[in-house]
C-alpha positions as CSV (number, residue, x, y, z in Angstrom):
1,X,16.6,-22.3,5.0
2,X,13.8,-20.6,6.6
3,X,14.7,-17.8,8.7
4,X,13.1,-18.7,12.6
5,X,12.4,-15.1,13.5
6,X,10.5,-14.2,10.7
7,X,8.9,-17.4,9.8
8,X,5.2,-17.9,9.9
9,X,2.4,-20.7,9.1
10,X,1.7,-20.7,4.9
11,X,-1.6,-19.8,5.2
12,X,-1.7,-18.8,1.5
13,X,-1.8,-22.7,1.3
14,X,-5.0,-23.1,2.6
15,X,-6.6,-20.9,0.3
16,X,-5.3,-22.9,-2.6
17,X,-6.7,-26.2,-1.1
18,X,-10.2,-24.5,-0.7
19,X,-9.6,-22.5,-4.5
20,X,-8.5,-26.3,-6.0
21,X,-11.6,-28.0,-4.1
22,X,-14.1,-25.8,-5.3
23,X,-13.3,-26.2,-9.0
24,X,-13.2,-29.7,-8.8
25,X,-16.5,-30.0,-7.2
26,X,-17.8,-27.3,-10.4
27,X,-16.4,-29.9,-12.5
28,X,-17.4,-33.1,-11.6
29,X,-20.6,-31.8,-10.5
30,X,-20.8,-32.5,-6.6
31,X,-19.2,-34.9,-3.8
32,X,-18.0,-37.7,-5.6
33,X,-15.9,-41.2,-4.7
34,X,-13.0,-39.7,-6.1
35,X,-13.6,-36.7,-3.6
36,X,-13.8,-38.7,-0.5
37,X,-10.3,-40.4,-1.4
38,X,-8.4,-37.3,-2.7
39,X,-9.6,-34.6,-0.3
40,X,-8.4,-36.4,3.2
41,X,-5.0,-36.7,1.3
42,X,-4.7,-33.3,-0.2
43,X,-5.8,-32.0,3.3
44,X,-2.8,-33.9,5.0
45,X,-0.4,-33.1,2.4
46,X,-1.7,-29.2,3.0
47,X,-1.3,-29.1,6.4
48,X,2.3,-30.4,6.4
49,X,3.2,-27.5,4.2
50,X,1.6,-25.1,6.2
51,X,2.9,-25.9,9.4
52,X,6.6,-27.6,9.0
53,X,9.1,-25.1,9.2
54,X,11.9,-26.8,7.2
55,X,11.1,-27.9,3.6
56,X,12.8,-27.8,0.4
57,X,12.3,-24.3,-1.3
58,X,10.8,-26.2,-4.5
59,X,8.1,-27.5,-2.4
60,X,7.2,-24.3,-1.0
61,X,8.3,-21.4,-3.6
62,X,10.4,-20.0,-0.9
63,X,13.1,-19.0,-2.8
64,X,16.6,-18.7,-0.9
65,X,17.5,-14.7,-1.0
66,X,20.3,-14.0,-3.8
67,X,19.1,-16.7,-6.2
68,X,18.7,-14.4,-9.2
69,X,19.4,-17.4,-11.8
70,X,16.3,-19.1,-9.8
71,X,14.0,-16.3,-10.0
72,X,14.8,-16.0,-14.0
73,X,13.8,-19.0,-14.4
74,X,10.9,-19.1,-12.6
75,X,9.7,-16.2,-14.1
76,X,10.2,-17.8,-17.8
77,X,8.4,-21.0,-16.4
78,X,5.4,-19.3,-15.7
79,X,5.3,-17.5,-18.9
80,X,6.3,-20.7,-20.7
81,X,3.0,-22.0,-19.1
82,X,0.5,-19.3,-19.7
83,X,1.7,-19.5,-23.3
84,X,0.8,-23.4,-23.7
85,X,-2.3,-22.7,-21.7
86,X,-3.3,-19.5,-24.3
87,X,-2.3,-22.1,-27.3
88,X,-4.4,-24.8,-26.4
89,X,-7.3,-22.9,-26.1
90,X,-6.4,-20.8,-29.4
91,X,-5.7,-24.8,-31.3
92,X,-8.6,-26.2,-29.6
93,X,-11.4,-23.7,-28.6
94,X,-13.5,-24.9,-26.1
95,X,-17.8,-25.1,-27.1
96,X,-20.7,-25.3,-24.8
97,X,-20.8,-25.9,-21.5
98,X,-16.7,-26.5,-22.0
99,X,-16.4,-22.8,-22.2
100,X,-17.1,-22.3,-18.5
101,X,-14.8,-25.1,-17.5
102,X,-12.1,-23.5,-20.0
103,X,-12.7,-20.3,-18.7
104,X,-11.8,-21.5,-14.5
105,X,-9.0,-23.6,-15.7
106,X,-7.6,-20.5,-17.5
107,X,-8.4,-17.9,-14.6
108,X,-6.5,-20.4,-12.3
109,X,-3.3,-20.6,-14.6
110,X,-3.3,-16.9,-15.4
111,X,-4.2,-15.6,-11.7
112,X,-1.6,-17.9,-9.6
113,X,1.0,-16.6,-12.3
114,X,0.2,-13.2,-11.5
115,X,0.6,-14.3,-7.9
116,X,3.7,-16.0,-8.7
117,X,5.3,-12.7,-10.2
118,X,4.6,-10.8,-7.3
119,X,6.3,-13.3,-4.8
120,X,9.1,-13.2,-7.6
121,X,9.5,-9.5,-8.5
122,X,12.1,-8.1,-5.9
123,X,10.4,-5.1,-3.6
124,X,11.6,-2.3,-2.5
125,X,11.1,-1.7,1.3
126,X,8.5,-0.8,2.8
127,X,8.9,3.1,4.7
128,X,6.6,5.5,6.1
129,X,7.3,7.8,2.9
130,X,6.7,4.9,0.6
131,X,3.2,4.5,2.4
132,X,2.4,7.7,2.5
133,X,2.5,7.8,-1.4
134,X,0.9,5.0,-2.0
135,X,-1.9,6.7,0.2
136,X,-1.9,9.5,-1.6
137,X,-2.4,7.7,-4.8
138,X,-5.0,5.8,-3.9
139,X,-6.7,8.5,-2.1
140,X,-6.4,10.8,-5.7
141,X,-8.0,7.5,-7.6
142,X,-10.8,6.8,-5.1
143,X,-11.7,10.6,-5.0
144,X,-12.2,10.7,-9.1
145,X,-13.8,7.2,-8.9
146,X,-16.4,7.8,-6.2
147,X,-17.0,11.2,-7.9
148,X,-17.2,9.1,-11.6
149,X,-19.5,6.6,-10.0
150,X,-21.8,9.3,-8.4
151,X,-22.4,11.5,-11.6
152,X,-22.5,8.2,-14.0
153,X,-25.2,6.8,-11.8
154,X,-27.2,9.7,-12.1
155,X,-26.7,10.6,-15.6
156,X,-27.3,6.7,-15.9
157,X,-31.0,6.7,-14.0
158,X,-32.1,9.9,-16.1
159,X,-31.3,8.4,-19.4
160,X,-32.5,5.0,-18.5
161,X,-35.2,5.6,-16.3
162,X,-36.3,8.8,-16.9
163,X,-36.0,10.7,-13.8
164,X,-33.7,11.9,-11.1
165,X,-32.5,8.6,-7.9
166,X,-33.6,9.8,-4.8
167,X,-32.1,12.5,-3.4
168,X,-30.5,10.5,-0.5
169,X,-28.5,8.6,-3.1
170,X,-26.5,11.7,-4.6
171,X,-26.6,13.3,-0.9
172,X,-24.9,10.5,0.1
173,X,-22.6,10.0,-2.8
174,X,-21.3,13.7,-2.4
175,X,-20.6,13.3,1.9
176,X,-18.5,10.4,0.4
177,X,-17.0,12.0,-2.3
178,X,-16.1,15.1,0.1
179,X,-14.8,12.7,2.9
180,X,-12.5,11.4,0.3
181,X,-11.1,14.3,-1.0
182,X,-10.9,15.7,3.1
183,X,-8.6,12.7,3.4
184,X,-6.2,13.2,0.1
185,X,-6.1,17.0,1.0
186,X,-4.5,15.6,4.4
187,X,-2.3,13.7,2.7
188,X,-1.2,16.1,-0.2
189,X,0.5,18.6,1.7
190,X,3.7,16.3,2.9
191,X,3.6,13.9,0.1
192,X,3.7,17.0,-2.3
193,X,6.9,18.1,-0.2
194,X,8.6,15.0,-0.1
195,X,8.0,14.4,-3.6
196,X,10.1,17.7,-4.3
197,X,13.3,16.3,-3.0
198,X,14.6,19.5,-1.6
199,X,15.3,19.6,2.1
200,X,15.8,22.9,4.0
201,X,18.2,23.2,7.4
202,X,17.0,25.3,10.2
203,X,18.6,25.5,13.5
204,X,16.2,24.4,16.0
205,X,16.5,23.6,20.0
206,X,13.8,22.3,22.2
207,X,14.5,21.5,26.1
208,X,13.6,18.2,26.4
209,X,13.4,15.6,23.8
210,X,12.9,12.0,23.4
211,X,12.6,9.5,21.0
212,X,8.4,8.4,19.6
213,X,7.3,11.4,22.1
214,X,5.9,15.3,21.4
215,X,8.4,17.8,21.2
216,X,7.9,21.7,21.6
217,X,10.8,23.8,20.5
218,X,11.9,26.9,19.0
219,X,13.3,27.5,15.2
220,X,14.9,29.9,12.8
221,X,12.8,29.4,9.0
222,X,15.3,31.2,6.2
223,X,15.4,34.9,6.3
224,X,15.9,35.0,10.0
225,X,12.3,34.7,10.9
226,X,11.6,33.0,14.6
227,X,9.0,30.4,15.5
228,X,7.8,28.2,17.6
229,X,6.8,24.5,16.3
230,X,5.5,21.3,18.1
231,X,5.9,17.5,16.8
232,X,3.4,15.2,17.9
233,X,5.6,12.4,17.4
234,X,9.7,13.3,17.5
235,X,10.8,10.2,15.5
236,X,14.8,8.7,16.6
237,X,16.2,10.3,13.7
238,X,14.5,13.5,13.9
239,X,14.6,13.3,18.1
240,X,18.7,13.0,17.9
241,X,19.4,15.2,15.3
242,X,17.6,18.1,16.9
243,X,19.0,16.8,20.1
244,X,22.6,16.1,19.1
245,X,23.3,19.1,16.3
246,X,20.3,21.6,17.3
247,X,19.0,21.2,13.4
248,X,16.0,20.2,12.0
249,X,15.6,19.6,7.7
250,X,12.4,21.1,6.2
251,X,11.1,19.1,3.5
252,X,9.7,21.1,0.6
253,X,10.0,24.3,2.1
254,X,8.3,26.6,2.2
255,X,4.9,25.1,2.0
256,X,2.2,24.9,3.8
257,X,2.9,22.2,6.1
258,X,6.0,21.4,8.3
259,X,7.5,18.2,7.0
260,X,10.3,17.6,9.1
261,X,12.8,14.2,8.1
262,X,15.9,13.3,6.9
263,X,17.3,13.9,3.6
264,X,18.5,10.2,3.6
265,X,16.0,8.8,6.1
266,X,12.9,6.6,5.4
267,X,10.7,8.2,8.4
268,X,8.8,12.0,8.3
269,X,6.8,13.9,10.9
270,X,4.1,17.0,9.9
271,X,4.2,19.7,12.8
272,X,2.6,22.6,13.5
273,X,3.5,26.4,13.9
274,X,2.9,28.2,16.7
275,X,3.8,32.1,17.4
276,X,5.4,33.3,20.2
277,X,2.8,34.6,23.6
278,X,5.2,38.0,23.5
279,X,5.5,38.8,20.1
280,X,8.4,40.5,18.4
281,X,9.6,41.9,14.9
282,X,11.0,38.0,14.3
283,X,7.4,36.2,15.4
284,X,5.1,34.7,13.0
285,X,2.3,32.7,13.7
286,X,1.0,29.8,11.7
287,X,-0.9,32.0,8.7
288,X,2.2,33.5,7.8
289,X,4.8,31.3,8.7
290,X,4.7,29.7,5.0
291,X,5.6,32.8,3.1
């Protein structure tokens, strides 16, 4: 059963009618009679899928939740069928202008079981540390791919061509390049602390805090050394444990940045050190605070 909360329209579907129509006009080489009958039907037939709310989960691929045997065995179905696909073609190899029409039909098959494992393969949830690594990958891979790209190009038009692109081309290729690697340095400082696993307490007090607002307190670091620290953002877990138990947990400390969290929470914040306006022997400011 579909949950009502959380259901929406199959959308997905739609794009399958349009992929499915496409080949077919490839194939049979335009609009044809067969068309005209087919496509009003497959249309109707789409739309109920999309739209109805309750269907059987073997018309839709919903599977119910805790059906492991089911999602076994749908895995092993798709395989089953990219292996007959792979053997057909390896028993009877296409030739000519069959190769194309071999080479859809098999890009189908093997692409919507690729889609099919990943509605099949259990995830793990989504949370804001989960993101930020993700983010951070794919910020470290598009930084060494922009910069790949750049140099290859230019190596490419000296070899090939015989002279350097226009300087606008690499000008522009390094502002990217340094845009991406402003962005992953953002983003390496908490993931790198998170990643370490170790969490630091500190007492901590602030006067006033609420939940998903900026907090401004005050906070012992380890080796009794007094600061001052704002969060732009005091998440619920973070807001109530400084609030209820005067604590905060330092991820990765010490470091560079202030990742404040939960050792077994999902959520993080990155604040900021501040010194204090009168000074003291037990002040630090935001230079110095890391060591």
């Amino acid at each position: 059963m579909v949950d009502e909360e959380r259901w929406r329209p199959r959308w997905w579907l739609c794009w399958n009618l349009g992929g499915i129509l496409a080949v077919h006009l490839v194939a049979s080489g335009g609009w044809t009679a067969t068309t005209t009958v087919l496509a009003p039907i497959a249309l109707a037939v789409t739309l109920v899928f999309v739209f109805v709310r309750r269907l059987p989960w073997w018309l839709t691929g919903e599977l119910p939740a805790g059906r492991q045997v089911l999602v076994v065995a749908g895995a092993a179905g798709l395989l089953l069928l990219d292996a007959v696909v792979v053997f057909a073609l390896v028993l009877y190899p296409p030739h000519g202008a069959d190769i194309v029409n071999a080479g859809v039909f098999a890009a189908i098959f093997l692409g919507g079981s690729a889609v099919g494992w990943y509605h099949l393969v259990p995830k793990a949830p989504v949370t804001r540390r989960a993101v930020l690594r993700r983010r951070f990958r794919f910020a470290t891979a598009a930084v060494w791919t922009a910069a790949a790209v750049v140099l290859t190009t230019e190596v490419a038009a000296v070899a090939v061509v015989g002279g350097w692109l226009p300087w606008f081309v690499p000008v522009a290729g390094g502002v990217a390049v340094a845009a991406l690697a402003g962005w992953r340095s953002d983003l390496a400082g908490p993931a790198r602390c998170l990643a370490s696993g170790s969490w630091t307490p500190i007492a901590a007090a602030a006067f006033d805090v609420r939940a998903s607002e900026p907090v401004d307190g005050w906070a012992v670091l380890p080796g009794d050394v007094r600061i001052r620290f704002h969060l732009p953002v005091a998440l619920p877990d973070v807001a109530a444990e400084l609030a209820d138990r005067r604590r905060l947990w330092l991820a990765g400390w010490p470091s560079e940045a202030l990742v404040v969290g939960l050792p077994d929470g999902d959520s993080y914040a990155v604040g900021s050190i501040g010194g204090h306006r009168g000074g003291g022997k037990n002040t630090v400011t935001a230079g110095v605070a890391h060591r």
